[in-house]
C-alpha positions in Angstrom: -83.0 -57.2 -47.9 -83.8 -61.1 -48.8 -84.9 -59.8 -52.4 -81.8 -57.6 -53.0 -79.2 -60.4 -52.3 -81.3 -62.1 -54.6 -80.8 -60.0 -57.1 -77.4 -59.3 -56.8 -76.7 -62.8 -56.4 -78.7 -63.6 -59.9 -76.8 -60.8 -61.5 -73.2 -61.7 -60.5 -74.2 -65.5 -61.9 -75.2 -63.8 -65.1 -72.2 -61.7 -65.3 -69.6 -64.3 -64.6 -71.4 -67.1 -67.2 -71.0 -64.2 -70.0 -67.9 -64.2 -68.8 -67.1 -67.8 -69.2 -68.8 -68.0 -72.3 -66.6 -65.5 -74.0 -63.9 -66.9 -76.8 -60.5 -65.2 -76.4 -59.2 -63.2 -78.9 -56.0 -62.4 -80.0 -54.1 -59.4 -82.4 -50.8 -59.6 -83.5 -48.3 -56.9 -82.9 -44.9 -57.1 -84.6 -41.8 -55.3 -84.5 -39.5 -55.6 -87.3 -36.7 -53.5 -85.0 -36.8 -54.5 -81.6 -34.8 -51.5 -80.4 -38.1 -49.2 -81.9 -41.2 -50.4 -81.1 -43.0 -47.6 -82.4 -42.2 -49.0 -85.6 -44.7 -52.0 -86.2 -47.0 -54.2 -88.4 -50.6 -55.1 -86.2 -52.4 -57.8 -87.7 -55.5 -56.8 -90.1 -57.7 -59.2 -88.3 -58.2 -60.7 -84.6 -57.6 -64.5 -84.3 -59.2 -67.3 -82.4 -55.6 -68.8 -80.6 -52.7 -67.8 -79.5 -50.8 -70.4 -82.0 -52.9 -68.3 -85.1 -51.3 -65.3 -84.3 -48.2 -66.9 -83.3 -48.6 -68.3 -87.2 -49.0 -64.7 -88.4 -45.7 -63.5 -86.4 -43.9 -65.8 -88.7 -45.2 -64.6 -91.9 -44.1 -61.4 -91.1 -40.6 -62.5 -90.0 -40.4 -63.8 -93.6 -41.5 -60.8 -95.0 -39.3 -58.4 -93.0 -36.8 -60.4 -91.9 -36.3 -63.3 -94.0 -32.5 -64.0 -93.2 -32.9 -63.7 -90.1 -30.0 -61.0 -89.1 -32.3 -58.2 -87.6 -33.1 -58.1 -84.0 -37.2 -58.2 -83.9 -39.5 -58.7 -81.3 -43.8 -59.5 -81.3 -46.7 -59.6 -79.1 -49.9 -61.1 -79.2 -52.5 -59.4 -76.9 -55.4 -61.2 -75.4 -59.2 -59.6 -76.1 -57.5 -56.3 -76.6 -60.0 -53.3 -76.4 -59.8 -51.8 -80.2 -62.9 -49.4 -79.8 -60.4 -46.6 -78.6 -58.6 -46.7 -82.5 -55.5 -44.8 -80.3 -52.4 -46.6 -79.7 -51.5 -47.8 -76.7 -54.3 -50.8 -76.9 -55.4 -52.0 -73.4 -55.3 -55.9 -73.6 -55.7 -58.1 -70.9 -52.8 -59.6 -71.6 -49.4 -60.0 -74.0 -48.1 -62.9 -75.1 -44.7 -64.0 -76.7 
C-alpha cells in the first residue's frame, strides 16, 4: 500500500509539472457576419498569445470589413484540440 501511494503520488507530480510546463496556444476564429457563424476565416497557424491572434483578428477586419459597417464577431480559442479536423473544435477556452 506504502509503494502504491508512492507511485501515484510520483505520477500525479509528473503529470501536473507537464502540465505547467506547457505554452498556451491560441487559433483564431473570425466571423465576417456575426449573425452566421458558420461562415468563417480560422487562422492558418496557432499563435503563442492571446494579443497574436487578437493581431490577426484585425487583419482580417481590414480585409473583410475595412469600413467598418458589417456587424462581425471573433474568437480566439485556447490549446484547442485540432487532431479531430471536424468542426466544432474543443478548446479549453474562447476568448474575445
Amino acid at each position: 500500500m506504502k509503494y502504491t501511494l508512492s507511485i501515484l503520488f510520483i505520477a500525479v507530480l509528473i503529470w501536473s509539472s507537464g502540465s505547467f510546463l506547457r505554452k498556451d496556444s491560441y487559433i483564431g476564429f473570425y466571423y465576417p457576419d456575426a449573425s452566421n457563424l458558420f461562415n468563417n476565416v480560422q487562422s492558418d497557424r496557432s499563435f503563442e498569445s492571446l494579443d497574436q491572434c487578437r493581431a490577426w483578428v484585425n487583419e482580417q477586419e481590414s480585409v473583410h470589413n475595412p469600413d467598418g459597417t458589417k456587424q462581425d464577431d471573433y474568437e480566439c480559442g485556447k490549446n484547442c484540440n485540432l487532431k479531430n479536423a471536424q468542426k466544432p473544435y474543443v478548446c479549453e477556452e474562447t476568448l474575445e
